[in-house]
Structure formats: C-alpha cells, structure tokens
VMD Tcl script that builds the backbone (N, CA, C; Angstrom):
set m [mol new atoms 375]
animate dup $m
set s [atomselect $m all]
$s set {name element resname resid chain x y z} {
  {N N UNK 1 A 23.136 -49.328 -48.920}
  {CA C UNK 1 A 22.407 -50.283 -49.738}
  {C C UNK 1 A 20.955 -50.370 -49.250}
  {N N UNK 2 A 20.160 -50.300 -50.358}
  {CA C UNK 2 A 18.666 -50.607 -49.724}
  {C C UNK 2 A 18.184 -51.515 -49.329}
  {N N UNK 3 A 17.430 -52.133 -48.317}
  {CA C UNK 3 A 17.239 -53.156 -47.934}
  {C C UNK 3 A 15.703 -53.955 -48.715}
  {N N UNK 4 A 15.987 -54.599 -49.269}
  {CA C UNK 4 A 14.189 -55.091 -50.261}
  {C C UNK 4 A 13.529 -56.031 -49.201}
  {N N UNK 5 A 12.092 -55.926 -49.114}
  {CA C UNK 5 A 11.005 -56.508 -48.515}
  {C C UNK 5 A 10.976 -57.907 -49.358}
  {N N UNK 6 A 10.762 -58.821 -48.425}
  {CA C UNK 6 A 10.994 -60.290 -48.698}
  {C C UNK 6 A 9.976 -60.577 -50.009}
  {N N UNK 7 A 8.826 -59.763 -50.408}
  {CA C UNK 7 A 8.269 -60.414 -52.058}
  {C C UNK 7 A 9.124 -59.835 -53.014}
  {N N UNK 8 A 10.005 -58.741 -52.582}
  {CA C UNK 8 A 10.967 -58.210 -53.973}
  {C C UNK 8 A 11.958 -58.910 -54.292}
  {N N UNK 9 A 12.315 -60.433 -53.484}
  {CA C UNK 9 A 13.187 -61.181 -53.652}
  {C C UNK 9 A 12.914 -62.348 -54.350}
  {N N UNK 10 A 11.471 -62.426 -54.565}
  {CA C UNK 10 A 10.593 -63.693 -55.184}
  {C C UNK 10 A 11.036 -63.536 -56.965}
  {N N UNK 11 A 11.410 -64.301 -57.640}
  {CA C UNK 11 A 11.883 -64.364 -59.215}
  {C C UNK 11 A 10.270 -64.369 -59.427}
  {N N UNK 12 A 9.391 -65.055 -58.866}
  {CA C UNK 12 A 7.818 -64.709 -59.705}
  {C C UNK 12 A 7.158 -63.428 -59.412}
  {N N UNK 13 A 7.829 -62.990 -58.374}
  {CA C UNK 13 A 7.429 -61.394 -58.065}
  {C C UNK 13 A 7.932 -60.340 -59.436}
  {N N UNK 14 A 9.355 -60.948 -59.719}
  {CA C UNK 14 A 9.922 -60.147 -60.882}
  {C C UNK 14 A 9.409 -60.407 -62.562}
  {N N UNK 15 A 8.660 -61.567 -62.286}
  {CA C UNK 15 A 8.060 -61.806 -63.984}
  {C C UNK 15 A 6.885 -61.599 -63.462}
  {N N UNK 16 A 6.421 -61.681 -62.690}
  {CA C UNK 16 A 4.966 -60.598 -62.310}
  {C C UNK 16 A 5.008 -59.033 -63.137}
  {N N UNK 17 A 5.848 -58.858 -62.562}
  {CA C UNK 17 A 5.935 -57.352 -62.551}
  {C C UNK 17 A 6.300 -56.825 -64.215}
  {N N UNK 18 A 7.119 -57.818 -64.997}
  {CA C UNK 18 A 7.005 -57.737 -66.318}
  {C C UNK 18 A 5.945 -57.828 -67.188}
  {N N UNK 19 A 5.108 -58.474 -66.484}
  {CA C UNK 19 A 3.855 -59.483 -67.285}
  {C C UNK 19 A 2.979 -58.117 -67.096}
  {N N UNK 20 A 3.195 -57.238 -66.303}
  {CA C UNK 20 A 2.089 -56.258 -65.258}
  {C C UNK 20 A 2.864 -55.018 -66.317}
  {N N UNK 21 A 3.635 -54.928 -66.971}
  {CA C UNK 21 A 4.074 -53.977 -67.430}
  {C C UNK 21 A 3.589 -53.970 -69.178}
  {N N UNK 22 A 3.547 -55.796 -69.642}
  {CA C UNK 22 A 3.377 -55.910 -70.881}
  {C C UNK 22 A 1.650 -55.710 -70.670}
  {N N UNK 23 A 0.875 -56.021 -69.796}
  {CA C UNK 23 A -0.464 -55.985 -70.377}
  {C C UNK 23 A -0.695 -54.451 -69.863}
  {N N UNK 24 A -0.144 -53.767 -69.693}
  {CA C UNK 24 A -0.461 -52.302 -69.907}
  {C C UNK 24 A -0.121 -51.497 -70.874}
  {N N UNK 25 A 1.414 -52.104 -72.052}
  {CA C UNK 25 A 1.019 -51.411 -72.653}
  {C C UNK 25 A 0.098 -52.224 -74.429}
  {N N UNK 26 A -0.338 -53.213 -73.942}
  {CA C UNK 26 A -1.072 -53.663 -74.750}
  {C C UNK 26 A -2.392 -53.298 -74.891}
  {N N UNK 27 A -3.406 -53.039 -73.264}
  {CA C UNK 27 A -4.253 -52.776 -73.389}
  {C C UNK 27 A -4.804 -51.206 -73.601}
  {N N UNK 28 A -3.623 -50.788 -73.644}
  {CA C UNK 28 A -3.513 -49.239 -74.243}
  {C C UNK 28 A -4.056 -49.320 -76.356}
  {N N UNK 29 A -4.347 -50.360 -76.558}
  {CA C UNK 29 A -4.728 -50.684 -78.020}
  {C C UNK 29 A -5.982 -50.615 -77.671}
  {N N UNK 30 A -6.480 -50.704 -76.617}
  {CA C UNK 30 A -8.006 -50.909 -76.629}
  {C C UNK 30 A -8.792 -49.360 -77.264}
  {N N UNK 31 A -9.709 -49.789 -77.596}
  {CA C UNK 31 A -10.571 -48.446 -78.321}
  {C C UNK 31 A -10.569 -47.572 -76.993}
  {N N UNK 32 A -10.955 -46.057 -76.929}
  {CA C UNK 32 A -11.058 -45.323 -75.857}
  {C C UNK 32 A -12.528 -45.573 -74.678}
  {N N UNK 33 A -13.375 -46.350 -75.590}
  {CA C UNK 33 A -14.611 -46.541 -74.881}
  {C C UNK 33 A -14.147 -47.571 -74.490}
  {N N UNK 34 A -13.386 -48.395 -74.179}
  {CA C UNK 34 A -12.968 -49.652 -73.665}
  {C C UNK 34 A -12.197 -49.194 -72.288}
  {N N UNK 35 A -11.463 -48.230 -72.591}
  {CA C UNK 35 A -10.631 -48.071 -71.449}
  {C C UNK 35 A -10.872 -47.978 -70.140}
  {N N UNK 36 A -12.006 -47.604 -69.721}
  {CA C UNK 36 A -12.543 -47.891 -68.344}
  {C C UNK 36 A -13.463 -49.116 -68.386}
  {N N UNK 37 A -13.589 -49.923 -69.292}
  {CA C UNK 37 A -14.430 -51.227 -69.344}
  {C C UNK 37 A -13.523 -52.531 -68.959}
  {N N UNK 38 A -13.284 -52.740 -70.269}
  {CA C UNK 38 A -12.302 -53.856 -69.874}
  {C C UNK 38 A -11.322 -53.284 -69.636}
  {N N UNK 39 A -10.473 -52.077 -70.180}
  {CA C UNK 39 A -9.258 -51.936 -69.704}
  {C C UNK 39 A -8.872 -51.635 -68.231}
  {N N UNK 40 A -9.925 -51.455 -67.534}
  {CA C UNK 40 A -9.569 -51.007 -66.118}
  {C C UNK 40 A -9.760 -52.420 -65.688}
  {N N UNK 41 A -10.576 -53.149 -65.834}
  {CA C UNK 41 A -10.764 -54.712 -65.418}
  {C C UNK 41 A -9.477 -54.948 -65.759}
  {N N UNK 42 A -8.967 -54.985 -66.943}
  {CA C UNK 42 A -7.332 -56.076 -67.209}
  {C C UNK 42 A -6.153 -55.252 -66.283}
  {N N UNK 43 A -6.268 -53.619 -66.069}
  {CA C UNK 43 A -5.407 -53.529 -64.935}
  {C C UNK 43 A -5.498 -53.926 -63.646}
  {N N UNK 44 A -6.536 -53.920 -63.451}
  {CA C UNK 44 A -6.939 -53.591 -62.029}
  {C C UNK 44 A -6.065 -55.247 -61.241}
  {N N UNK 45 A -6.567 -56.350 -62.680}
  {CA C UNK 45 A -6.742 -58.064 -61.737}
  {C C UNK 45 A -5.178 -57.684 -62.538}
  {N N UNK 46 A -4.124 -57.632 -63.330}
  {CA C UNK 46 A -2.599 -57.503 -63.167}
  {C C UNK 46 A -2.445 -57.234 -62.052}
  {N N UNK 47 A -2.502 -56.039 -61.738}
  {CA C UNK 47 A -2.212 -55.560 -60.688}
  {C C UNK 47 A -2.265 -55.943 -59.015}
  {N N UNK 48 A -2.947 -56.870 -59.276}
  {CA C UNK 48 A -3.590 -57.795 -58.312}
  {C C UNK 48 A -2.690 -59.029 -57.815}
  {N N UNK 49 A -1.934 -59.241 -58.668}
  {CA C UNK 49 A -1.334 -60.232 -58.864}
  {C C UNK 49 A -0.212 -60.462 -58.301}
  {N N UNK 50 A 0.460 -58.457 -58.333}
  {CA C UNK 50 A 1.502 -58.309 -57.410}
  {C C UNK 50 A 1.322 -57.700 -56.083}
  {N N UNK 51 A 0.267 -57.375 -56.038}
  {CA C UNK 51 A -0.516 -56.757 -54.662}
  {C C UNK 51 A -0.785 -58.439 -53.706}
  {N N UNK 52 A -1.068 -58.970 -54.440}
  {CA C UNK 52 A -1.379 -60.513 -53.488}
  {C C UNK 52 A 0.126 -61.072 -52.805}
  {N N UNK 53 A 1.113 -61.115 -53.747}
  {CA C UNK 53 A 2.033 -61.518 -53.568}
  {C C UNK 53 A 3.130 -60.713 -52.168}
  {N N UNK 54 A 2.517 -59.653 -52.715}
  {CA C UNK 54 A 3.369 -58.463 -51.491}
  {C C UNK 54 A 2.506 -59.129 -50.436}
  {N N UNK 55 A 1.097 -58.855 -50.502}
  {CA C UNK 55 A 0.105 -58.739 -49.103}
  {C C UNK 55 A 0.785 -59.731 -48.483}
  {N N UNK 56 A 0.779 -61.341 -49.133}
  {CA C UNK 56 A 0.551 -62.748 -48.844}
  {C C UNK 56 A 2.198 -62.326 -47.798}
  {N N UNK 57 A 3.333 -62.179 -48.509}
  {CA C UNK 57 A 4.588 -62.244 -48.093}
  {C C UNK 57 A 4.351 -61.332 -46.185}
  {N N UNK 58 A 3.534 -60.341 -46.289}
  {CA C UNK 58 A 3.457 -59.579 -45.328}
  {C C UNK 58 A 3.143 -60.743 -43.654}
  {N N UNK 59 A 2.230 -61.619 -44.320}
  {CA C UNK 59 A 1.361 -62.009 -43.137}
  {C C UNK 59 A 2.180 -63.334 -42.483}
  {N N UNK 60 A 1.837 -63.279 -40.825}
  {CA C UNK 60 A 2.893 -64.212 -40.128}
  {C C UNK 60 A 2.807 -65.714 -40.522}
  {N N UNK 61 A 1.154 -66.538 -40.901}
  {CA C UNK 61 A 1.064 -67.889 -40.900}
  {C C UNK 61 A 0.870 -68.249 -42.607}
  {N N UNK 62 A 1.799 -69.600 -42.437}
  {CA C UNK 62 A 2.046 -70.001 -43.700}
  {C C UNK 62 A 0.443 -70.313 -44.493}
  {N N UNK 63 A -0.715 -70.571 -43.792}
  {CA C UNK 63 A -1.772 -70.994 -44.402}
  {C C UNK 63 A -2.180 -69.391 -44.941}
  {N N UNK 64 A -1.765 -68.542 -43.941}
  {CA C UNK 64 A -2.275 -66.969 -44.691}
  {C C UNK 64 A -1.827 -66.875 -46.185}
  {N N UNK 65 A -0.358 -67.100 -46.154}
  {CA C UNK 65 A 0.587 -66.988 -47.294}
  {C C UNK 65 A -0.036 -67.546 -48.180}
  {N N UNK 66 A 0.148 -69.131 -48.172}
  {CA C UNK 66 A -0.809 -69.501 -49.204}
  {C C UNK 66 A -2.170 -69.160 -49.815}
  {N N UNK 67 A -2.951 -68.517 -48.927}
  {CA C UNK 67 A -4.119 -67.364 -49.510}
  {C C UNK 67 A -3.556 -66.792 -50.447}
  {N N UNK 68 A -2.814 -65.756 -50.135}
  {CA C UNK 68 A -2.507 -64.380 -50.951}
  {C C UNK 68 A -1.745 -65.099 -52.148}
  {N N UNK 69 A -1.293 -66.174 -52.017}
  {CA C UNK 69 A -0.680 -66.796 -53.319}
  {C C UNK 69 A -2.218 -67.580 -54.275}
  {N N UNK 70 A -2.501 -68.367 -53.887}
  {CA C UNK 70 A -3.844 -68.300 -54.367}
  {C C UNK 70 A -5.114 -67.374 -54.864}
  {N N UNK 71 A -5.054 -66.146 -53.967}
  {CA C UNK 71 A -5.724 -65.274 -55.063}
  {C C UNK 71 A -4.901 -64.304 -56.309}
  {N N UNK 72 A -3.307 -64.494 -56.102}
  {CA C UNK 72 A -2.664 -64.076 -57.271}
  {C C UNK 72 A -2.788 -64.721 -58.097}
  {N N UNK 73 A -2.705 -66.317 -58.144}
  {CA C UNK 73 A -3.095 -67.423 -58.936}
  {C C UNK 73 A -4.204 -66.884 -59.930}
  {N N UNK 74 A -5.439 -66.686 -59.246}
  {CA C UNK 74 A -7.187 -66.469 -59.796}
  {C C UNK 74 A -6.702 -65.037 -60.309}
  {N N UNK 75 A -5.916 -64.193 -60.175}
  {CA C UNK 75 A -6.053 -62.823 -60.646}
  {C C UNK 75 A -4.871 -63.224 -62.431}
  {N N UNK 76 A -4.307 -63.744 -62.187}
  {CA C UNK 76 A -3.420 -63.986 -63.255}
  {C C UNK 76 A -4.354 -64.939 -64.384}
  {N N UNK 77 A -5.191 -65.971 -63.756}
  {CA C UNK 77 A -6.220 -66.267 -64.815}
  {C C UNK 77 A -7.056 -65.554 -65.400}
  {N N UNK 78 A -7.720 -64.743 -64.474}
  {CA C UNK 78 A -8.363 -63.198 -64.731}
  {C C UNK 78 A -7.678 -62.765 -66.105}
  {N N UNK 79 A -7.086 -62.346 -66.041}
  {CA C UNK 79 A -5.757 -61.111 -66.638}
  {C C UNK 79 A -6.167 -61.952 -68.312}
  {N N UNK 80 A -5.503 -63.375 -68.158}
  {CA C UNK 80 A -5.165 -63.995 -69.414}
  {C C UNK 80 A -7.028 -64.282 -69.856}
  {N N UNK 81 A -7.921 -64.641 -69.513}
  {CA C UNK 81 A -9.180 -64.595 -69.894}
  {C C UNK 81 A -9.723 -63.044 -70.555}
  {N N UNK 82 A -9.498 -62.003 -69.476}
  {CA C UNK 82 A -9.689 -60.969 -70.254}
  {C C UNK 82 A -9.295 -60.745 -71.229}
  {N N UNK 83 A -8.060 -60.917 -71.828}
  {CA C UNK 83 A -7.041 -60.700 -73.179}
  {C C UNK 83 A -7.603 -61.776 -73.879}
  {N N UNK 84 A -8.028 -62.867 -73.209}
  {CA C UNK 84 A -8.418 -63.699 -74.736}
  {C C UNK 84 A -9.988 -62.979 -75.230}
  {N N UNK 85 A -10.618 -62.498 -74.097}
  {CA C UNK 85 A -12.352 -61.781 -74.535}
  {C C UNK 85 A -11.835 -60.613 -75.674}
  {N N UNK 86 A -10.411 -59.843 -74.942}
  {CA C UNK 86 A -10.232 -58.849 -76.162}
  {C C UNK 86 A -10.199 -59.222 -77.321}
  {N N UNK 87 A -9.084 -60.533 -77.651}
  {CA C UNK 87 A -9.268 -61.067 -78.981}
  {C C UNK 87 A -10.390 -61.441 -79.358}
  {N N UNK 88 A -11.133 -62.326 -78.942}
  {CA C UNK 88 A -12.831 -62.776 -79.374}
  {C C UNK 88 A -13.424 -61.513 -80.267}
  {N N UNK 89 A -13.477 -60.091 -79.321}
  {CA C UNK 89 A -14.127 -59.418 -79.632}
  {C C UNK 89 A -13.141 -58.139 -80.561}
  {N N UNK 90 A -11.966 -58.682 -81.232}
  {CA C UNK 90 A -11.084 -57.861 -81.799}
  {C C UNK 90 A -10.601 -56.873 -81.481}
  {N N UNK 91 A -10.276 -56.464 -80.091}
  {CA C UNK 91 A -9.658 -55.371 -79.571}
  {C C UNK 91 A -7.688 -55.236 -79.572}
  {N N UNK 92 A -7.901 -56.617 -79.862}
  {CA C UNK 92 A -6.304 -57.475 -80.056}
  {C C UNK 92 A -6.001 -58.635 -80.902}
  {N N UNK 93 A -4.855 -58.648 -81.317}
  {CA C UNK 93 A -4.504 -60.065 -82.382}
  {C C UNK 93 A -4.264 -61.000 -81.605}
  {N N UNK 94 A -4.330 -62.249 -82.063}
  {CA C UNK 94 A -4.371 -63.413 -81.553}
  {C C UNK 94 A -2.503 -63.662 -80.806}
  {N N UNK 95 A -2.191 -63.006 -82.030}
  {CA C UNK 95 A -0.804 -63.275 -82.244}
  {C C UNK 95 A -0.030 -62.197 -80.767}
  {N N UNK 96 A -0.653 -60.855 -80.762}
  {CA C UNK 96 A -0.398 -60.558 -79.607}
  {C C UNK 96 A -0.754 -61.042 -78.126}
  {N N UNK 97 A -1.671 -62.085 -77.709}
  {CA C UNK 97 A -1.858 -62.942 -76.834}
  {C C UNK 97 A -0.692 -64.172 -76.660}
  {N N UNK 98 A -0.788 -64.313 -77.777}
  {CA C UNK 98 A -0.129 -65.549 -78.113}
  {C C UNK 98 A 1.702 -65.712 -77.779}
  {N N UNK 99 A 2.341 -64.392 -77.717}
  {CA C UNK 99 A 3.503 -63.509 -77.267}
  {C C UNK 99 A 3.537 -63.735 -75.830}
  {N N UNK 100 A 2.216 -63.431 -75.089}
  {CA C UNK 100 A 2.512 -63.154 -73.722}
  {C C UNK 100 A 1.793 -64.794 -73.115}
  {N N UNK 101 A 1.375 -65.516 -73.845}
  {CA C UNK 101 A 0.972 -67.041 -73.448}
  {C C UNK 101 A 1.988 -67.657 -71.952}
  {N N UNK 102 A 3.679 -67.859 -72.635}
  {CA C UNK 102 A 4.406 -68.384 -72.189}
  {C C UNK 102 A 4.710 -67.317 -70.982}
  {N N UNK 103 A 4.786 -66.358 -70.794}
  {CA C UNK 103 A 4.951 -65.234 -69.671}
  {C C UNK 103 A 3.730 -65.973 -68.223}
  {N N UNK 104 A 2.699 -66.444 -68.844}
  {CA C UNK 104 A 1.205 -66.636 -68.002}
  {C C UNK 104 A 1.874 -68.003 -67.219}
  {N N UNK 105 A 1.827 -68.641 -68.518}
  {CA C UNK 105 A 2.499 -70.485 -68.029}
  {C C UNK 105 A 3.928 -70.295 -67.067}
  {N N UNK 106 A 4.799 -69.182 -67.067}
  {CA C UNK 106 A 5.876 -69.624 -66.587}
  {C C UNK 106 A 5.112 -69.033 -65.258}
  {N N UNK 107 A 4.485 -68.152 -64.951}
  {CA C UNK 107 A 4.503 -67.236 -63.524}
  {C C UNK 107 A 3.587 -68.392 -63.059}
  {N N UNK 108 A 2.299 -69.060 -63.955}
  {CA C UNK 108 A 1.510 -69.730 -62.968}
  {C C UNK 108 A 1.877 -71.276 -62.354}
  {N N UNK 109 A 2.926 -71.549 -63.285}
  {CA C UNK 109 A 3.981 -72.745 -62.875}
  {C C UNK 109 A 4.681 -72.209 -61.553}
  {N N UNK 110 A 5.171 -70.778 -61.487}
  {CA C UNK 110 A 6.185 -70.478 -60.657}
  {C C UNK 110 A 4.921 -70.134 -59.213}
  {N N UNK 111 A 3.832 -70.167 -59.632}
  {CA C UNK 111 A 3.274 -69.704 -58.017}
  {C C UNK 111 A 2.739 -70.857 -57.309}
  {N N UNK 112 A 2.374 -71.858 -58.456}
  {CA C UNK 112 A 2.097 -72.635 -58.073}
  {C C UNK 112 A 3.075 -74.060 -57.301}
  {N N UNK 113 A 4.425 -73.777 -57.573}
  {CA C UNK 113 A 5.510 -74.375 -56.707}
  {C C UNK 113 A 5.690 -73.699 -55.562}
  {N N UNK 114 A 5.593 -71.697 -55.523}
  {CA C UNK 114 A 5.561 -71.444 -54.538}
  {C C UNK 114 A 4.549 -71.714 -53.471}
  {N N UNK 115 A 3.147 -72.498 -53.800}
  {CA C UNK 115 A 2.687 -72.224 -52.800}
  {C C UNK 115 A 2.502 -74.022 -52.622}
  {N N UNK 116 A 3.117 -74.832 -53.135}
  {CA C UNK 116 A 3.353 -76.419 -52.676}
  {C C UNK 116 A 4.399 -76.697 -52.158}
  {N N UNK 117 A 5.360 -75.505 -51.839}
  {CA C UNK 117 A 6.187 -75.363 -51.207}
  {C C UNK 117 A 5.897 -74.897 -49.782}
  {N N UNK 118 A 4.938 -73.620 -49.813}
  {CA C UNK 118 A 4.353 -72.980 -48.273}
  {C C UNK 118 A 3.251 -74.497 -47.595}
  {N N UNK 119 A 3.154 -75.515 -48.371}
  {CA C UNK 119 A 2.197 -76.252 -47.810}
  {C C UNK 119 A 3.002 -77.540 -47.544}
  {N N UNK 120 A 3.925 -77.909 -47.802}
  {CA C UNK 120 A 4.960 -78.558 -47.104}
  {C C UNK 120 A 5.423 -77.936 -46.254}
  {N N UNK 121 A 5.848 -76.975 -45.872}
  {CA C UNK 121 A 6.146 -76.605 -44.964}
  {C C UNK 121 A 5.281 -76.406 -43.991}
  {N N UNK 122 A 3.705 -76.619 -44.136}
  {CA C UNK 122 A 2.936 -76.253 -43.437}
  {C C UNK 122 A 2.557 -77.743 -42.596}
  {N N UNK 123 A 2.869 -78.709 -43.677}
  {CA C UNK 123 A 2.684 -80.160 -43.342}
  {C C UNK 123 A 3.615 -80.497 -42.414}
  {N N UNK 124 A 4.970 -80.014 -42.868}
  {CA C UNK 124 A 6.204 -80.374 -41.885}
  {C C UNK 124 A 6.003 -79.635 -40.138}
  {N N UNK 125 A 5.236 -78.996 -39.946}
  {CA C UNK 125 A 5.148 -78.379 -38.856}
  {C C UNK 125 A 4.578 -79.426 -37.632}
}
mol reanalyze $m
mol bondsrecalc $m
mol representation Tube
mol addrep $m
C-alpha cells in the first residue's frame, strides 16, 4: 500500500485539485494569443494553490503552516478574479464562472477553517 504525504489527506487538498483541473480545461477556451497572457497567469496562481498547501503541510511550526495556507487562500482569489477579467473581457460566459462559483466558496470556507484551526492550536500551546 502506498503511503500518502499528510496534504494528500486534506479533503481541501482534494477539491483543490478538482477546481485545478476545471480551470484548465476552461481556460483552454481562451483565444491562442491569450494563452501565455492570462492563461498562464490563471494556471500558474491554480496551481499555486496546491503547491501552498503541500509546501505549508511540509514545514515543522504551526505559524509556518498557517503561511502556506494563507497564500493558497490569495492564490485561489487570484484564480476566481482572473476568470471573472475573462468574462468582463469575453473570453468566457458568465454562466461558465458561475458553475465553478460554489467550487471557490466551498475550498475558501474549507481553508479558511483549516487555518483557524492551525491557530488554535497555536493559541493552545
């Protein structure tokens, strides 16, 4: 049996990783001159999101943790701002934002317990 690294056990690690799968193949709609513009911007901060979460899980002190959860936080706002600039500027339907809305709200609800959780515990110390 394989043994998983303690962020592959996180449920917001796993709707991360969905959310990181839907805005790739959405921003694959983008025109081809887009694709290294914004589209590398909307991968790059997804991607970010689960890169923070791994990093954060890596490091020994709970105030570290809460970093790396906090800049997944700012990268997941990232993500959903970019997709709304796509719509502004019609690269996407409203209606396709509007699909992945509740995906944004549940992960940034879910990181944000995870990391008022790392800060009780940081209090309890």
């Amino acid at each position: 049996m394989l043994r998983k690294f303690s962020f592959e056990n996180l449920e917001v690690y796993e709707k991360a990783r969905a959310l990181v799968s839907d805005v790739y193949r959405i921003q694959n709609y983008l025109p081809k001159e887009e694709r290294f513009g914004l589209g590398h911007q909307i991968r790059r901060a997804a991607v970010s999101i689960l890169a923070n979460l791994a990093e954060g899980s890596g490091r020994q002190s709970i105030k570290e943790k809460v970093h790396f959860i906090e800049i997944s936080y700012g990268s997941l706002m990232e993500v959903f701002c970019e997709l709304q600039t796509a719509c502004d500027i019609g690269y996407m339907k409203e209606e396709q934002l509007n699909a992945l809305r509740q995906q944004f709200t549940d992960i940034a609800k879910m990181l944000s317990g995870l990391r008022n959780s790392m800060l009780k515990q940081l209090n309890d110390q």
